[in-house]
C-alpha positions in Angstrom: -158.9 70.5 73.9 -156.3 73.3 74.1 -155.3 73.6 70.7 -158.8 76.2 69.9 -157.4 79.2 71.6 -161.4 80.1 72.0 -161.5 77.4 74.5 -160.9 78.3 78.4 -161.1 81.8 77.6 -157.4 81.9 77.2 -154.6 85.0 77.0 -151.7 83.2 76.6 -149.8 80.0 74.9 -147.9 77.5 76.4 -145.4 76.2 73.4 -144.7 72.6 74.3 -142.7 70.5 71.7 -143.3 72.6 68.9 -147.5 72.5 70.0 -149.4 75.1 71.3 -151.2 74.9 74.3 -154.1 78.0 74.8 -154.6 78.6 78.6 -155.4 81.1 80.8 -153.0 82.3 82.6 -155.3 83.5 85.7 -156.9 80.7 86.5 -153.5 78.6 85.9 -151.4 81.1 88.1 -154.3 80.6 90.8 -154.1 77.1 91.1 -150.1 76.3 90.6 -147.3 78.4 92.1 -145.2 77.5 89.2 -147.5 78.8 86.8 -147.9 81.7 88.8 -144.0 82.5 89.0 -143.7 81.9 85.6 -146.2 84.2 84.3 -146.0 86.9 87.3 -143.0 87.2 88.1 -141.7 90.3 86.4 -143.1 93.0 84.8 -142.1 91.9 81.2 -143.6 88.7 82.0 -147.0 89.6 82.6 -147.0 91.1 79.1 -145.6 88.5 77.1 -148.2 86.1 75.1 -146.0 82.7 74.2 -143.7 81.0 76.7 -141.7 78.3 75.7 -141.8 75.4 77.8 -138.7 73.2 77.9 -137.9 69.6 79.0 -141.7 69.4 79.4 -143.3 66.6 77.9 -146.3 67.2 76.5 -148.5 64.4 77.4 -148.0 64.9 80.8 -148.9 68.7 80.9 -151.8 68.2 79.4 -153.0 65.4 81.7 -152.3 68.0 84.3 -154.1 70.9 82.9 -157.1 67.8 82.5 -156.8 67.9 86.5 -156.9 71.9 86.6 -159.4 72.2 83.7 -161.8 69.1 84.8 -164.8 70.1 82.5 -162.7 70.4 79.4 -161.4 66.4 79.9 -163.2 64.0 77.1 -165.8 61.5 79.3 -165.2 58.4 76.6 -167.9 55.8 76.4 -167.7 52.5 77.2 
């Protein structure tokens, strides 16, 4: 879950269709160049704390972070 901004030890939200998304922006910039550009990229980046994601749906970005995060995805039982 990445709506508890406790969780993953994060520093910084994603907004994605009006939700916020709690991450950390280390361990995302580490493991995806675009997350790493838009984070690093300039010095008034590295400060900020909210970016706005656009004509990103969020679903899908969560199934990725799911794949970057794998102990935080729900095992359901069957």
């Amino acid at each position: 879950d990445f709506s508890n901004p406790e969780d993953n030890r994060s520093d910084v939200t994603l907004i994605v269709d009006g939700k916020a998304i709690h991450v950390n922006k280390q361990y995302l910039g580490m493991y995806s160049s675009v997350f790493h550009s838009l984070f690093f990229r300039n010095s008034a980046d590295k400060e900020k704390k909210e970016f706005k994601l656009d004509d990103v749906d969020y679903k899908e970005l969560i199934d990725l972070l799911h794949v970057i995060y794998p102990s935080r995805k729900n095992v359901a039982g069957t």
